[in-house]
C-alpha positions, 0 to 999 in steps of 0.5 A: 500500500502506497503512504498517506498523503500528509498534510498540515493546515494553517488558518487563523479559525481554530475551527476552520482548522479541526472541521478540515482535519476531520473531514480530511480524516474520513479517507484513509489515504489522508494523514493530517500531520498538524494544523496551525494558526499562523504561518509560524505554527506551520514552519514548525510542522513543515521542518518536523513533518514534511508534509505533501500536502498544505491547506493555507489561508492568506489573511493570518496575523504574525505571518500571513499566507504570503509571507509564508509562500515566500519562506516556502519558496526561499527555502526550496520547500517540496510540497503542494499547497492550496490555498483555501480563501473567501477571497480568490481575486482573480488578480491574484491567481497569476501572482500565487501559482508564480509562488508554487500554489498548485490550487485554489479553494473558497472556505465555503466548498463542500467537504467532498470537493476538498477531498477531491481538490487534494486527489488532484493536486497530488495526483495531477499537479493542479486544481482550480475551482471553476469559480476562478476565472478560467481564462486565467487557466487558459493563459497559464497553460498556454505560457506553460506556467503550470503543467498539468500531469495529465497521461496521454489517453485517447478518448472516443467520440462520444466521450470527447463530445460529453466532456465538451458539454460537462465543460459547458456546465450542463447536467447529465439530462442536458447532455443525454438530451443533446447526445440523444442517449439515456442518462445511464449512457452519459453516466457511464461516459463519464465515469470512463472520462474520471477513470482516463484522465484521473481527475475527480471533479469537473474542474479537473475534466476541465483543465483536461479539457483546456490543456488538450485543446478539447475546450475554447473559452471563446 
């Protein structure tokens, strides 16, 4: 059996903090190896954990997220961080991923979504919430800023034909209608899409979609 995932959280919310840590603890490949309230308590974690995986919010007092990024970066630290905030300005998404964030969360996504995100991140460099502008996404793979590790697959017609309309936001009946198939047909060309490019969500189809040039923005 492969090792867990060791990751550590940094918010200023003690609760925020143990909500996480529990949610996280329902899969067993996760390990939360400590959780801090400033960027202070979690250098302390990183030089004793090691940790593969950080949570970290940006407002923290002593030593915000940036402030942290930049110790991190400085000092050549090997992890993926995530940044989970109620403010994911897309201005600033260029900036953090320039300073190694691999992916962005807003504090009010559902527990299912955060364990996905960070299955993603682990497993395919990146995850981006599609709330975030996506044509933010698109200029950071075309300037090869970010490299998704998405393997060379190769997807039937009617699979490349769901992906499109799952990256067009519609729904399982939307697409059945427009592909004139059964739900459980669309169902099952989507479980084959999780399985070949190995995202868990949609967001991470989409930037499957917007790294093979399946999906225009325009």
């Amino acid at each position: 059996m492969n090792d867990k995932i060791k990751i550590a959280i940094a918010d200023d919310h003690t609760l925020v903090c143990q909500t996480y840590a529990r949610a996280l603890e329902t899969d067993k490949r996760f390990k939360v190896v400590g959780t801090a309230e400033n960027g202070k308590g979690l250098i302390d974690i990183i030089e004793k954990y090691k940790p593969d995986v950080i949570l970290l919010d940006l407002q923290m007092p002593e030593m915000d997220g940036w402030a942290t990024l930049d110790y991190i970066q400085e000092n050549k630290i090997e992890c993926k961080i995530i940044i989970v905030s109620m403010h994911l300005e897309t201005t600033s998404i260029k900036d953090l991923t320039s300073k190694g964030v691999r992916g962005f969360l807003p504090k009010n996504t559902d527990f299912i979504t955060l364990i996905n995100a960070i299955h993603e991140v682990n497993n395919l460099g990146y995850f981006f919430d599609k709330k975030i502008n996506l044509g933010i996404v698109k200029e950071l793979i075309a300037a090869k800023t970010i490299n998704p590790t998405f393997k060379s697959i190769h997807l039937t017609e009617k699979e490349i034909q769901t992906l499109i309309l799952i990256c067009k936001d519609k729904l399982t009946k939307e697409i059945a209608s427009d592909m004139h198939v059964t739900d459980r047909t669309i169902e099952r060309y989507k479980t084959h899409l999780y399985e070949k490019t190995r995202a868990k969500t949609s967001a991470g189809l989409l930037l499957f979609a917007l790294k093979n040039n399946y999906f225009d923005l325009t």
